[in-house]
MITOR-313500 format. One record per residue (C-alpha): x, z, y. Coordinates in steps of 0.5 Angstrom, whole numbers, plus 500, padded with zeros to 3 digits. Each point is the difference from the previous one (the first is absolute). Layout:
REM MITOR-313500
XZY;...
//
This chain:
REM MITOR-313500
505557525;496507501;500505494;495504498;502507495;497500493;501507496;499499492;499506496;503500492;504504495;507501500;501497494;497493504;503502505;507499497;498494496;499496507;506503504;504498493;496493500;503499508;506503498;501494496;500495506;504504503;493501506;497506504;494503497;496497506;504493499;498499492;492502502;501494505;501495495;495503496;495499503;503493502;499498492;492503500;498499507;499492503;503500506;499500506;498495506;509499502;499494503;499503507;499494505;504496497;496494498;495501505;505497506;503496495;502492502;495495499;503494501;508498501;499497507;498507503;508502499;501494505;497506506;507504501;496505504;494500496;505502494;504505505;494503502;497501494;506504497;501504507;492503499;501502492;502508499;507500497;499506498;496502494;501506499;493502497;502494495;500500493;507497499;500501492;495496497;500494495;507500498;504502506;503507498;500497492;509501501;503504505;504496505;503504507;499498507;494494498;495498505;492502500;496494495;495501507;506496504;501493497;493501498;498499507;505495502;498495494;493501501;501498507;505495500;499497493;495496496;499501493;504496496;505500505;507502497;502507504;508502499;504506501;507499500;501507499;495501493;501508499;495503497;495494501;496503504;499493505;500496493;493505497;496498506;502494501;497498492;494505502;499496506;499494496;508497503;506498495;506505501;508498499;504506502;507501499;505506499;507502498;497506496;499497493;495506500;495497505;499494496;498504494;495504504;497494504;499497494;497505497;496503505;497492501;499500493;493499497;498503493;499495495;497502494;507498496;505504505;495506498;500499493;508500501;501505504;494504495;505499495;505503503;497506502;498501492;508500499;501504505;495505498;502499492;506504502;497505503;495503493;503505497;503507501;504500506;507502495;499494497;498495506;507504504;504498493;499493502;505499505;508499497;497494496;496497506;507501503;504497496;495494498;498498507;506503504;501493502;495501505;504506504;502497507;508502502;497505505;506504502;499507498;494498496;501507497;499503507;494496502;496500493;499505493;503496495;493501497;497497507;505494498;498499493;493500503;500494504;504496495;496501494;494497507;505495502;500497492;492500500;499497506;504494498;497501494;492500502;501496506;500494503;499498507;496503505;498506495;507501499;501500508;495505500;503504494;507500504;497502506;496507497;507501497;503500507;495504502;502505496;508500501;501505505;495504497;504501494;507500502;503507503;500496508;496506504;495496503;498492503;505501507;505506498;506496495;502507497;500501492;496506499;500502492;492500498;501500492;497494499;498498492;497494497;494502499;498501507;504494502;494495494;495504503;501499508;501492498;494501495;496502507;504495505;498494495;493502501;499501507;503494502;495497495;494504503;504498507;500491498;493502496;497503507;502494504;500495496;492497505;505500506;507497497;496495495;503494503;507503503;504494500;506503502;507498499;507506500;507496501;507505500;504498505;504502507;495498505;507498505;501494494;495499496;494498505;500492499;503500493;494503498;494498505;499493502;501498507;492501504;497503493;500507503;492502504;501506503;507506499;498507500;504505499;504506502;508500499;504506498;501504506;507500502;505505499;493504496;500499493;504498494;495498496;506499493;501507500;493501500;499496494;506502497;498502494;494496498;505494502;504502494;495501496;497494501;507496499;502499506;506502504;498503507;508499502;498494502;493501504;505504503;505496503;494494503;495505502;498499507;500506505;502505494;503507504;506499494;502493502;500502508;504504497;505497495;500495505;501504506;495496504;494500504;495498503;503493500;500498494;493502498;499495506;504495497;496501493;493499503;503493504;501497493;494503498;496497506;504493498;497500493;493502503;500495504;501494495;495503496;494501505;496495502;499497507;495503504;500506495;502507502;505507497;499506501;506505499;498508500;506504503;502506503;507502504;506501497;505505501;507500500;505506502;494504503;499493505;493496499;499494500;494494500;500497493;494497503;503497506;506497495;495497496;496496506;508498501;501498493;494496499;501496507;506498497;497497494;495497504;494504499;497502506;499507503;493501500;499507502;501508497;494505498;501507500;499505494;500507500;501503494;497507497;505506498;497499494;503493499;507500502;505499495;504505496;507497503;502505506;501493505;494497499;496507500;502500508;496494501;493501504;499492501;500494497;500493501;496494498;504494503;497494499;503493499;497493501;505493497;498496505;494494498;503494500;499494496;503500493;502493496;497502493;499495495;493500495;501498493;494496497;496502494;503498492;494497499;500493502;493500505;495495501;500497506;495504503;503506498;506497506;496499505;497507499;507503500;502497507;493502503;501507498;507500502;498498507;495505501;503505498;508498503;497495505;505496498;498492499;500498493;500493498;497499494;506495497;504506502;496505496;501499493;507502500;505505503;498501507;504503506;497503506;502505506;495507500;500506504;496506498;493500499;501493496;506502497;495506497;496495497;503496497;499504494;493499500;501492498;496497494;505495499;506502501;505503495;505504504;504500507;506502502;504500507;504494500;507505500;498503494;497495495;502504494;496505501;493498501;493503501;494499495;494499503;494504498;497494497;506499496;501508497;492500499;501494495;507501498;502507501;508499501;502496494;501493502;494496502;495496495;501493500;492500501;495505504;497505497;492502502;500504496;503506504;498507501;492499498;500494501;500498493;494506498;494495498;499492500;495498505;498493501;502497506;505504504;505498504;507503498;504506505;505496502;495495504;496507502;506502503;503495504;494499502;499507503;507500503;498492503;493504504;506504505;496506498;506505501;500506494;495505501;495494501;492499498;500495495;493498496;498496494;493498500;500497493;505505498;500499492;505504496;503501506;506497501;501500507;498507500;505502496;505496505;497503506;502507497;506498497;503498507;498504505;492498502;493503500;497496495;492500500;496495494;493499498;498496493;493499498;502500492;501507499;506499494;503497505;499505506;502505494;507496497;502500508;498508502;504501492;507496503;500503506;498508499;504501494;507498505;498506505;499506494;507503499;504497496;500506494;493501500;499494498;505499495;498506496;493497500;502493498;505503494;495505498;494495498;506496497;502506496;493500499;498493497;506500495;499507498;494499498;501497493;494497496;495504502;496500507;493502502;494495497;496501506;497495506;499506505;504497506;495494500;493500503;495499494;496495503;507496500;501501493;496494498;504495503;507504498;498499494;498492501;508499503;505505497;500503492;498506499;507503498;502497507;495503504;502506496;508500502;497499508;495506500;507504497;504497506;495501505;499507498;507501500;501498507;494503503;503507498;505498506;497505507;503494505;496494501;505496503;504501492;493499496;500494505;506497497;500501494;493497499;502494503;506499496;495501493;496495504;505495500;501500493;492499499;499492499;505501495;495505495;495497501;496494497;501496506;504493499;507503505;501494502;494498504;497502506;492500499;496503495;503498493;501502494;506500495;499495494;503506495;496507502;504505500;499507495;506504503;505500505;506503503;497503505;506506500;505496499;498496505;497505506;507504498;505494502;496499505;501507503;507499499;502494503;496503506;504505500;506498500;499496506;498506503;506504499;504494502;496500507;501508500;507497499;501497507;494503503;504504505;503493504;493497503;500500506;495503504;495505498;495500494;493499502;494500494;496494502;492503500;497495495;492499499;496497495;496497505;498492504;504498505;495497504;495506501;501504506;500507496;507498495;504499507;497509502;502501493;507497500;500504507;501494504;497500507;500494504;506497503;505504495;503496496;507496500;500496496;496495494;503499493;495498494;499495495;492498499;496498494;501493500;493496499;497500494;508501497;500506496;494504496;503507503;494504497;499496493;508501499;501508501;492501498;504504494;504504504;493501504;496502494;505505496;505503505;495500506;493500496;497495504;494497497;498492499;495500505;505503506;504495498;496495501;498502507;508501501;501493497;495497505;502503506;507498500;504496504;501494497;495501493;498494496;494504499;494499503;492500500;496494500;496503506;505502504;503493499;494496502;500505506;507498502;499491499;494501505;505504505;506496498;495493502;497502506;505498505;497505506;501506495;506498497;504499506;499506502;502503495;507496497;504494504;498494500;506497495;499505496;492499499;501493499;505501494;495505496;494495503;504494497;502504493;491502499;499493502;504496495;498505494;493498501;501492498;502503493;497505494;506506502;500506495;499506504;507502502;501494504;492499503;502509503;506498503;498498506;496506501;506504498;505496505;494502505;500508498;507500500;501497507;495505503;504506496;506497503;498500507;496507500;507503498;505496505;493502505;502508498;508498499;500499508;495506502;506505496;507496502;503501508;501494504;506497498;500502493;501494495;496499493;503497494;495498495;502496494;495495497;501493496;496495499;496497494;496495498;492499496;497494498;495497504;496494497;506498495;505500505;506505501;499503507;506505504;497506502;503502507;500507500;506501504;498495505;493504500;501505502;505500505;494497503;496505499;506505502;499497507;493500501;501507498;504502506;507498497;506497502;503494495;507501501;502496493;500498493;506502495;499496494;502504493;501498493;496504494;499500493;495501495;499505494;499496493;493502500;493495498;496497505;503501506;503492501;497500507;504506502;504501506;507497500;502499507;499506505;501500507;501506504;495500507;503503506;495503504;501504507;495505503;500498508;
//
């Protein structure tokens, strides 16, 4: 990265202060001011090309040369290239390799959620870009310290760890107030009580103060007694970062005892300044690392690999193995090893390619060969077929002869049974090389990149805990077939299924709705979860019912939606690979946009209720916030509501005032009072996106505040009116439960495979021309249909949010009647309108012009036998209903197949129902209808997938859907 000189004016006496304050980390004057300016200023764009050339689908890496091809034209080199950003330097580590390197690879030869493993984890340099990249890391490493550093530098800063870790800075700078006689005095006694942390470093004397010693015990004894996990992590970590800088070694790479003098104070003081920089360095990253998944093994790579990494689990290796005959990474660590209770003897003895071991053992570059066999061995168990490895190296030299460590990793690996797919040349800058004398000659290295041949594996899919319904079956062997290919029969599909894959299926399975978990049929121990399966579940033992409520799901009732699990299965029916196009024209609350984007689609939806259009742009854009923005957002209205006491602004200042009249006529005025506070509190929020949520979820407890009877859909009022309610008390619990779905998500979010796309969400009707430029869609452009329409004249949408509408949105009565009326699927209608549609629907010319014949008939038939009898007007409008209904219906599939690409499918789930015509019950057959309708529109029928629903315990609605089918529509 280029440099550019900044010349700083200053007193001697700030100056001294600021050479003190680096002193203490042990930097150069140039090095402290960098990491000021880290902790002030945002940083910059780090990402380079990464991202943009970056895998799109798991099929691509089926092109061998494309692959080859695309690695041989990147420019290794980066030398311009800022190597130290997000965590990266956060702890000293020798002979790493630049972030720059496996963040290339993993873009390019990874998708997201893919697990990315290096079996050599050292700093976890391949394990921060994979987690930023959106991939899960594994690394292992015989350092115990890489563990510790990887953990910390993948870790995100909650508000509990900080609170840890606050605390122990407190006590740490509690014994810095006073004199400094007296804070010197200090050490005998934390000595003697805390002598128990002292290592048995031979010559301790030689190599730390005594006071230094009694420094780092008291810091051991406060850690432990602070801390806890990952904020212990990170508190162990600024120790470590600190230990050379107090003990009396000369320098990071000279292991010579020089006498510095160095007292207690400085030592609490230079471990006070780690602590905070390793806060502001995990604070600083915490947007790009917010959904690191990563998991840190201790283990010899030659052994471990298949104890530790289940057989095929493996995405991606990239990594950069020690150089041989270069490094003694043991003695470099020595010290902190002691200090951080561990013996760095025993790295020692097992470390690979370490110059001491070469020489203990009186060996060569052989036995460096014979290590990397063992370590290719367990690679190749763990990896995937079809996947690749990507092994960073350069020359060896032993006794003054080179040798190619790239040609014996080629070897190796043929030996394992990877294939040798090709090797790229990287220069490397003088600036870059190593400290160690052999690795300094090296002018090149290598990238030597390895495939494991994609051959069929055996794996076997373990069915949801839940029992399904026989529906649910038959969809589970539909999607596995489009995603494997493999024939599924539906007797078979409610168990255990056994089939062979080769990658990209091999890939997909993860995608599955209805399946639990899978395993290589050799390894059925250790099994994979599904992404269905962590959503609902995480990794505990899976529920015994499904959960559809996950994520956002859970935000706001509406009325009528189909649950995610059907959404999902769905999407992964339709073959749309990830990446895809997916529209909903009757979106709701936005159930399969939350699924498109959740599994990798481009989500596009529309809704004529614009609570629904609300409730769906809030469960999908509050995923794509950084995760600590909208916790601190969520947690300070929290705090807000239950600090406020009794007290809070009487004022009605949030609502329009021509709408008081009717707020008045619905709420109680202390009601309306406690929702004013509410919305002013929210409103404070900058971010449309949280103030869109937050209002949706004060929404979602407004029926229950009211003077409307909760359990019914139309316009009724409760029999006891309410004076009060406990609208905090209920808006409060509400923002907690979503909240903790939210960080349950935030959890797992680092496994979705493929990347998170934000649906574009209109308010808006699917059956104008205009919604579909508003969604940016242009003729021909989407792959696939997934909705759930209204159903006729089942559900009154408008009357059942027309609260919502009025308090939260402050849309008045008269446009909601507009909306009401203009609904696909309303019950309401103006006797003008419905004398218009009887003529229409009688004219034989006219009607068949416009709907099928069939379906003419059947509303022809319901109109005729209403008029033998007196019908209340409910059942005289339902034939002009039915007529509007059907003619929304084919005006939207007339838009759908104007959007959708030939040979795109449509799902729409819908259901029959009944009316009364002339006194006798008569079956709607909405589902038969429209199919016909959906042909005349252009549409191919391909079938009918029939499902089993239940209803909600609401009045007034006992001629609900409660058999649906699925429709299957193809666009020719």
């Amino acid at each position: 990265m280029s440099r550019s000189r900044i010349i700083v004016e200053t007193s001697d006496q700030k100056k001294t202060a600021v050479l003190e304050a680096a002193s203490l980390q042990g930097a150069t004057l140039a090095e402290w001011f960098e990491e000021q300016l880290r902790a002030t200023i945002p940083s910059v764009n780090h990402e380079s090309d990464a991202k943009q050339h970056g895998l799109v689908r798991p099929n691509e890496l089926n092109d061998v040369e494309a692959v080859m091809s695309s690695l041989s034209s990147q420019d290794w080199a980066f030398t311009d290239d800022d190597t130290r950003y997000l965590t990266h330097d956060l702890h000293p580590y020798p002979a790493k390799f630049i972030p720059q390197i496996p963040a290339h690879l993993i873009a390019r030869l990874s998708m997201p959620g893919d697990r990315v493993f290096d079996p050599f984890g050292g700093s976890a340099t391949t394990a921060v870009e994979a987690v930023r990249l959106g991939r899960r890391a594994i690394s292992i490493d015989a350092n115990p310290l890489s563990a510790l550093i990887g953990r910390v530098k993948t870790g995100f800063m909650t508000p509990s760890i900080r609170a840890d870790l606050e605390q122990l800075a407190a006590a740490v700078e509690s014994r810095l107030v006073g004199p400094d006689g007296e804070v010197e005095a200090q050490w005998p006694s934390v000595l003697e009580r805390h002598g128990k942390y002292r290592p048995e470093i031979p010559n301790i004397e030689k190599w730390f103060d005594v006071e230094a010693q009694a420094a780092l015990c008291l810091l051991r004894h406060l850690i432990d007694t602070t801390t806890k996990d990952l904020s212990r992590d990170a508190a162990l970590l600024a120790l470590s970062r600190i230990i050379l800088r107090v003990s009396n070694q000369e320098s990071e790479t000279r292991y010579v005892s020089v006498k510095k003098n160095v007292s207690f104070k400085i030592c609490l003081r230079a471990y006070l300044e780690s602590l905070r920089t390793a806060m502001r360095r995990l604070d600083n990253a915490a947007a790009e690392l917010q959904y690191a998944d990563a998991e840190f093994l201790i283990g010899d790579s030659r052994a471990d690999l298949q104890r530790s990494i289940a057989e095929c689990s493996v995405d991606l290796i990239v990594t950069s193995p020690p150089y041989p005959n270069a490094t003694d990474y043991h003695l470099y660590h020595r010290f902190r090893l002691f200090w951080l209770g561990f013996d760095p003897r025993k790295l020692g003895q097992i470390e690979i390619g370490s110059h001491l071991r070469h020489q203990r053992n009186n060996s060569g570059f052989e036995e460096y060969h014979e290590d990397m066999v063992k370590v290719l061995s367990g690679c190749a168990y763990a990896l995937a077929p079809g996947r690749f490895a990507v092994f960073v190296v350069g020359d060896a030299l032993f006794k003054g002869e080179s040798f190619s460590t790239a040609s014996a990793i080629a070897e190796a690996a043929e030996a394992a049974g990877l294939r040798m797919v090709g090797t790229v040349d990287r220069p490397i800058h003088t600036t870059k090389r190593s400290f160690a004398k052999p690795a300094r000659r090296a002018r090149l290295e290598q990238l030597v990149v390895l495939q494991k041949p994609n051959h069929e594996i055996v794996v076997s899919l373990g069915a949801p805990a839940y029992k399904m319904w026989n529906y649910e079956v038959e969809l589970r062997a539909k999607e596995i077939t489009a995603l494997t290919n493999a024939r599924i029969n539906t007797r078979e599909a409610g168990g255990e299924i056994r089939l062979k894959v080769a990658n990209p299926d091999y890939w997909n399975l993860r995608r599955l709705a209805f399946t639990r978990d899978y395993s290589v049929v050799g390894d059925p121990d250790r099994r994979e979860s599904t992404w269905q399966k962590v959503l609902e579940n995480g990794d505990a033992d899976p529920s015994k019912r499904k959960d559809p409520k996950y994520a956002t799901h859970g935000l706001h009732a509406y009325k009528g939606k189909f649950y995610p699990q059907l959404a999902k299965s769905l999407l992964n029916i339709s073959g749309v690979p990830v990446g895809g196009r997916i529209l909903d024209p009757y979106c709701g609350s936005g159930t399969t946009l939350v699924e498109a984007m959740l599994n990798g689609f481009a989500g596009h939806g529309c809704d004529f209720n614009p609570l629904a259009a609300k409730i769906a742009k809030a469960k999908t854009g509050i995923l794509t916030l950084p995760r600590h923005i909208v916790d601190h957002a969520i947690r300070s209205v929290l705090d807000r509501v239950v600090l406020r006491g009794t007290g809070y602004d009487v004022s009605l200042d949030q609502f329009s005032k021509d709408l008081h009249r009717e707020l008045h006529d619905w709420f109680p005025e202390k009601v309306l009072f406690k929702l004013n506070w509410l919305l002013a509190q929210i409103r404070l929020l900058g971010n449309p996106t949280i103030v869109d949520f937050l209002e949706v979820t004060l929404s979602s407890v407004v029926r229950d505040v009211s003077q409307q009877d909760p359990s019914d859909l139309r316009i009724r009022r409760r029999k006891e009116p309410l004076e009060d309610a406990p609208v905090f008390e209920l808006f409060a619990d509400r923002l907690t439960h979503a909240h903790s779905r939210l960080q349950k998500y935030w959890a797992v979010a680092g496994r979705q495979p493929g990347d998170m796309i934000e649906p574009r969400v209109v308010e808006g009707d699917s059956r104008a021309p205009h919604t579909a430029e508003l969604l940016g869609l242009e003729r021909q452009s989407v792959d696939a249909v997934v909705t759930s329409p209204p159903y006729a004249t089942a559900l009154p949408y408008i009357d059942t949010d027309r609260l919502s509408l009025l308090a939260i949105m402050g849309i008045p009565s008269k446009i909601r009647s507009t909306l009401e009326e203009n609904l696909t699927g309303s019950r309401e209608i103006r006797k003008s309108e419905r004398d218009t549609f009887e003529a229409t629907l009688m004219d034989d010319k006219e009607a068949y012009s416009i709907l099928p014949k069939d379906v003419v008939s059947e509303v022809r038939f319901i109109l005729k036998e209403n008029s033998k009898i007196d019908v209340g007007f409910r059942r005289a409008n339902m034939p002009a209903l039915l007529w509007r209904y059907y003619v929304h219906m084919k005006e939207n599939l007339e838009s759908m197949h104007s959007v959708m690409r030939p040979g795109a499918r449509a799902f729409y789930v819908v259901g029959d129902s009944r009316t009364n015509a002339g006194g006798n019950w008569v079956r709607i057959n909405t589902c038969a209808n429209i199919s016909k309708i959906a042909q005349e529109a252009g549409f191919r029928f391909l079938e009918a997938i029939d499902i089993d629903v239940t209803t909600e315990n609401y009045k007034h609605i006992k001629n609900a859907i409660t058999e649906n089918q699925i429709l299957v529509f193809e666009r020719p």
